[in-house]
N, C-alpha and C positions, 0 to 999 in steps of 0.2 A: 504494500500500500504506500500509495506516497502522501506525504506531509505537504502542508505548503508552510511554507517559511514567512511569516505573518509577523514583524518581529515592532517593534513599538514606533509610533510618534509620542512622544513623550508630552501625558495630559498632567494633569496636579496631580502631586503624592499625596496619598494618603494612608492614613497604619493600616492593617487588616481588623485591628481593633474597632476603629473609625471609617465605615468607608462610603461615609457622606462627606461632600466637604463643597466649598464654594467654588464651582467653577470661573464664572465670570460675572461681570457686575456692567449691566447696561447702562448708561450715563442717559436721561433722559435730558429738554430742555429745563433750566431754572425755575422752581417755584411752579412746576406744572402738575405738581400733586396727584401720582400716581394713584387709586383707591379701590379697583375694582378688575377682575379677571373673568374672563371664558377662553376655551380651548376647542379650537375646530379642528377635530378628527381626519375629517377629509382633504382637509388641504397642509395637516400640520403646523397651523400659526397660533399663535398666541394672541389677545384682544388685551390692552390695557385701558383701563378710560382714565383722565388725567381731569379732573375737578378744575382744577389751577388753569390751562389752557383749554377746556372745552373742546377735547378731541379725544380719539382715541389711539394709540399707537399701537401698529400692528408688525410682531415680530416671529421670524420665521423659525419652527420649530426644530429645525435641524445645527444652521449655522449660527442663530442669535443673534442676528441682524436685523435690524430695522427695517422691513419693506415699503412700509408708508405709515402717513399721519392722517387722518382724516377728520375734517370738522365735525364734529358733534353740535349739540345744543347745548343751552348754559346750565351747567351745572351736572353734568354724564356720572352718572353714581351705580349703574348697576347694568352687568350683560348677561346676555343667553345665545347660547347658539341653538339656530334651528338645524339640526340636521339634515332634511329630505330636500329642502329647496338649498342648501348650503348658504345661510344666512347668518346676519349677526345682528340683534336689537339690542340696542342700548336706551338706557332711560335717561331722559333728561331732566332733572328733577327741579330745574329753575324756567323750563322750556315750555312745559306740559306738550312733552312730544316722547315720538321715540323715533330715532337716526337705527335704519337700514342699510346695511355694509355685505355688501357681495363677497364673497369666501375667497370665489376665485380669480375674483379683478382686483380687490381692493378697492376698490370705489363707492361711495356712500350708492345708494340706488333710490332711495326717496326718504322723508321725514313721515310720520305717523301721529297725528293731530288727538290726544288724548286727554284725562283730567286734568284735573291741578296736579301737582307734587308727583310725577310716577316717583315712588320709589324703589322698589323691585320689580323685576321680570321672571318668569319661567316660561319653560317651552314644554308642552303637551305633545307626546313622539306620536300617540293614535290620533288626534285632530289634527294635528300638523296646525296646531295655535300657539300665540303667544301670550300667556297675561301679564299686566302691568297694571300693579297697586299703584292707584292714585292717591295718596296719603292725604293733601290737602281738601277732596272733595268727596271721599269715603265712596268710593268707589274701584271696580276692575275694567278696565278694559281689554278687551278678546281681539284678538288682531289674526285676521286669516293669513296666513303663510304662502299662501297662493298667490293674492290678489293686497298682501298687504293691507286693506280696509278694517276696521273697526267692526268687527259682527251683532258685538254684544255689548252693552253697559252693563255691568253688575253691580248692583248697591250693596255694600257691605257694611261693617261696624264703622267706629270712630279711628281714624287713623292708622289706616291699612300699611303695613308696613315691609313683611316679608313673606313670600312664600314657598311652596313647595309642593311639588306633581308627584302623584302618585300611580305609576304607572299599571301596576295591578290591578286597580280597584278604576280607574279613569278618573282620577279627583284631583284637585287643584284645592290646598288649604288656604288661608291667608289669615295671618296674623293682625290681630284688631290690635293696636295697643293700646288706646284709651279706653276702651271697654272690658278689656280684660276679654275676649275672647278669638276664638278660631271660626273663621267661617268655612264652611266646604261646600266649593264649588264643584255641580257635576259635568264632567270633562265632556261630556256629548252632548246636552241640552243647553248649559251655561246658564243652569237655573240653581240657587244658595237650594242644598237639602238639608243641611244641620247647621248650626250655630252652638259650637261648645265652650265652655268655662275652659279660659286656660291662664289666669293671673295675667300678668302684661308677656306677651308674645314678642320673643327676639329676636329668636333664631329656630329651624326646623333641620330636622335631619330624618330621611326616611329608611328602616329596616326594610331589606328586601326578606329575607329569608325567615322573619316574622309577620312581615307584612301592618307595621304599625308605624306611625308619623310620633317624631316626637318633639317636643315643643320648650325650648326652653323659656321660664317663666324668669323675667328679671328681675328676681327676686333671691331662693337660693333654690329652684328645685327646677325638676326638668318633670315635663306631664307626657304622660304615655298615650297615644290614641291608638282604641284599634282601629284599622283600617276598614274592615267590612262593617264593623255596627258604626263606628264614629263616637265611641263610647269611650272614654276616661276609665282603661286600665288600670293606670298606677300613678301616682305622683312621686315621684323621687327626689329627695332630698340630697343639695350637689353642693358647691363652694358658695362662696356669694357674688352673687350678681356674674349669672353665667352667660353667656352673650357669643357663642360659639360654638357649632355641634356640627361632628363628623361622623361616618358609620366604619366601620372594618368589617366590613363584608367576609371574610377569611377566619376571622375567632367569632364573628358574631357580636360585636359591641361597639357602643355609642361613647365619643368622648366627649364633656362637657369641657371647655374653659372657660372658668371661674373668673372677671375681673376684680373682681373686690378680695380675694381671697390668692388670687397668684397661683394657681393650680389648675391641673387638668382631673377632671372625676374621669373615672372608668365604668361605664355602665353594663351588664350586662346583658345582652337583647332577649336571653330565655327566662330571667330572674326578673330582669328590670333592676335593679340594684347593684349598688355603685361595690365594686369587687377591690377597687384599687384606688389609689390619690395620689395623683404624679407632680412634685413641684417643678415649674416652668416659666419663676421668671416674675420682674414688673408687668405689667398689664399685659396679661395674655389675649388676645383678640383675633388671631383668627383658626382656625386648623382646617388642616389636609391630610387624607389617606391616599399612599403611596401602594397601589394593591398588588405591584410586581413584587416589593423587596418585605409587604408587610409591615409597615411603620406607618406613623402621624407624627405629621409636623405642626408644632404651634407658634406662631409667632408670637417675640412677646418685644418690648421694647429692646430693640436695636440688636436684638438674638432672635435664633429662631431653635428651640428643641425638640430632637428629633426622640420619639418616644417606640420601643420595641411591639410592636403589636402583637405577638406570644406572651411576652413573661413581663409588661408596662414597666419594664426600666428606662430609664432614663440612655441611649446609644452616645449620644452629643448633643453639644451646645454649639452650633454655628453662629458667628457673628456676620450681621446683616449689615443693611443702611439705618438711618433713622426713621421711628417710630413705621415699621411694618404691618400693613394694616388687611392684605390680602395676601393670598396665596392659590397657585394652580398648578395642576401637576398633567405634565404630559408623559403618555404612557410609550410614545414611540422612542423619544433617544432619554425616558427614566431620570426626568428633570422635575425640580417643583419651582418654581416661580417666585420670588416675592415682591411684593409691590412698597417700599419704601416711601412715605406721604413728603415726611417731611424732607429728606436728603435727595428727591425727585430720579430714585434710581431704581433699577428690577435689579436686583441677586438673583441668581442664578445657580441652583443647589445642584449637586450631582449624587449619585447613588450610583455603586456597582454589588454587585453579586457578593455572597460570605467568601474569602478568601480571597478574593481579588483586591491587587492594593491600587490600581490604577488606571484612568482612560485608555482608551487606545484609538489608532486610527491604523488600519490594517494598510498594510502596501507589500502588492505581492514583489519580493524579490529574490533570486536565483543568488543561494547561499550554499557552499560545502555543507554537507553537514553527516554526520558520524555517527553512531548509535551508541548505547550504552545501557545496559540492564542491570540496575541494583535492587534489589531485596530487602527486606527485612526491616528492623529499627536504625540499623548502620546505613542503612538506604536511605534513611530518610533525614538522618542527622548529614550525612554531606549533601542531601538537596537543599537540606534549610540553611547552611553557611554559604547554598550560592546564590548568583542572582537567577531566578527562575523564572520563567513564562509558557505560560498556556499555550494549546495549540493556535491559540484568536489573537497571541501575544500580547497579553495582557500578562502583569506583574502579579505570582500567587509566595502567598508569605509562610504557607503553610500546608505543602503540599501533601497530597495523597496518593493510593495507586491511580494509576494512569499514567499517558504521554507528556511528558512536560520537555523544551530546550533551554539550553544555558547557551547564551550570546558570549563569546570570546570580543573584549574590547583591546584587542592590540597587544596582547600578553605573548611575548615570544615572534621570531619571525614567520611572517604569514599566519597569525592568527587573528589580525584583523578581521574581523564582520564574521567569521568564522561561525556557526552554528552546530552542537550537539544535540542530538533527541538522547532524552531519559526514557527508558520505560520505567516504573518504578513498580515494584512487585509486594506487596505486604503480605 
């Protein structure tokens, strides 16, 4: 069989202890106040909306470049991507509109004439709809994805604020927060069917594999809905003033960050109760699940901590920009995003694999190379005093059975660029 000789562009080191760490750090325009993220699938970019300049910056998900800037309305506080028409709504929340942005042109494609204050968006994947809380007019607006046009007004409580689609069940919640309740909108009629008690409504995060919406209450507890009755499961008691919630799909659990209290709760999605309390920092404010490598990351001022999603340890502390307020994570090159308000810049986190200590960029090149088969625990004590890389030539700090080569840098005549294959036998 033959190998190919895949041997490094050298990305940032990192331990095999640690192996998140900060790629690169975007430099946006000054005082353009980066606040809000979506991630389009289909084309690989990134959406940032900028408060500060009333645009949105759109960067590509491979290289981390900038592909364009596009006007928004005043005040861009909140995105959604539509998947089936490859689109991107943004809410304007100083505008009472919402700017449509084509995936695959980059170019705005029209504005969307909606209430006062939108302030959240979601996208409905079976209507192929978009809604937008109108926060100042207590109202939703339903936006066809087709035809872009306004379908429906929905009246809802006092200061609509966030929501959340639940694809299961076809329902669209939204968060009242002067009234202390949750409204649920049904996803095919676009007519309210329940109104529930849920304290002041901050943030939603939906269980798939439960099938419940849950609601953090700005207060200290997070409220459980089930999804088919719309019924008030459980109320859970979390930090203070939780204002954050992500699912992990992979163990099954919901994480609260706590503002008032500096922590992330660990919820469990079969129990409903909090299993674990991870500290993370001055004002934690946003979180992300990472579902390749199994982690959440939360942002908390001018850090971001990366939390083990098996055993809730604490993996690292990456330092960000200032005050970090969003977070998005793309699953094609295993990046999460973060949106920096006040330092007007995205970090750029990276993740590789357990035992990989670093990036790589493959280039196929035509190298000698030798064989060598060691065995045992002696096998493995000279693998780990050399430098070692995988077949994808990425750097392993800890190797196991399997093919691994050791790069020769110039040690002795002619062993420049030189290449060994290990086999390694235990």
């Amino acid at each position: 069989m033959k190998y190919a000789s895949v041997l490094l562009a050298v990305g940032c080191l990192v331990t095999a202890a640690y192996p998140q760490w900060l790629e690169t750090t975007i430099q946006l325009s000054p005082a353009s106040g980066p606040s809000a993220f979506c991630y389009n699938s289909r084309d690989n970019k990134i959406y940032c909306a900028t408060t500060g300049h009333d645009s949105v910056v759109i960067v590509d998900g491979e290289t981390n470049q900038i592909v364009n800037t596009v006007t928004a309305g005043d005040v861009p506080f909140a995105l959604c991507y539509g998947s089936q028409n490859d689109l991107i709504y943004c809410a304007n929340y100083g505008a009472a509109s919402v700017t449509v942005i084509d995936g695959a042109t980059n170019q705005v494609v029209c504005d969307v004439s909606t209430g006062n204050g939108p302030r959240d968006v979601c996208y409905n994947s079976q209507g192929n709809k978009v809604y937008c809380a109108n926060r100042e007019d207590n109202t939703v607006s339903v936006i066809d994805c087709m035809s872009n046009d306004v379908i429906a007004t929905v009246g809802v409580g006092a200061a609509p604020s966030v929501l959340c689609y639940n694809p299961q069940d076809n329902k669209v919640y939204c968060g009242d927060e002067f009234v202390d309740s949750v409204t649920v909108i049904d996803g095919t009629s676009d007519h309210v069917i329940a109104s529930i008690p849920a304290g002041s409504p901050w943030a939603f995060s939906y269980n798939t594999q439960n099938d419940r919406v849950y609601c953090a209450d700005y207060g200290d507890r997070v409220v459980v809905i089930d999804g088919v009755t719309d019924q008030v499961i459980a109320s859970t008691i979390v930090g203070d003033v939780p204002d954050a919630l992500c699912y992990n799909s992979h163990d099954n659990r919901v994480y609260s960050a706590n503002l008032g209290s500096e922590d992330v709760s660990v919820i469990d999605g079969a129990t409903n109760e909090v299993i674990a309390t991870v500290t993370a920092g001055y004002a934690p404010w946003a979180l992300c699940y990472n579902p390749e490598n199994n982690k959440v990351y939360c942002a908390s001022y001018e850090h971001v901590t990366v939390i083990d999603g098996t055993s809730n340890q604490v993996l690292r502390t990456i330092d960000v920009g200032s005050n970090p307020v969003s977070l998005c994570y793309n699953p094609m090159q295993n990046r999460v995003y973060v949106a920096n308000e006040a330092s007007s810049t995205i970090s750029v986190l990276r993740d590789s694999v357990a035992g990989i200590e670093e990036s790589y960029k493959p280039q196929a090149t035509k190298l000698k190379q030798s064989q060598t088969i060691l065995s045992g625990a002696s096998g493995v004590k000279r693998l780990a005093s050399s430098v070692v890389f995988d077949p994808m030539g990425r750097r392993v700090t800890d190797p196991r059975s399997g093919i691994f080569f050791i790069r020769d840098e110039g040690r002795g005549a002619g062993a420049a660029g030189r290449t060994r294959k290990v086999i390694l036998q235990r």
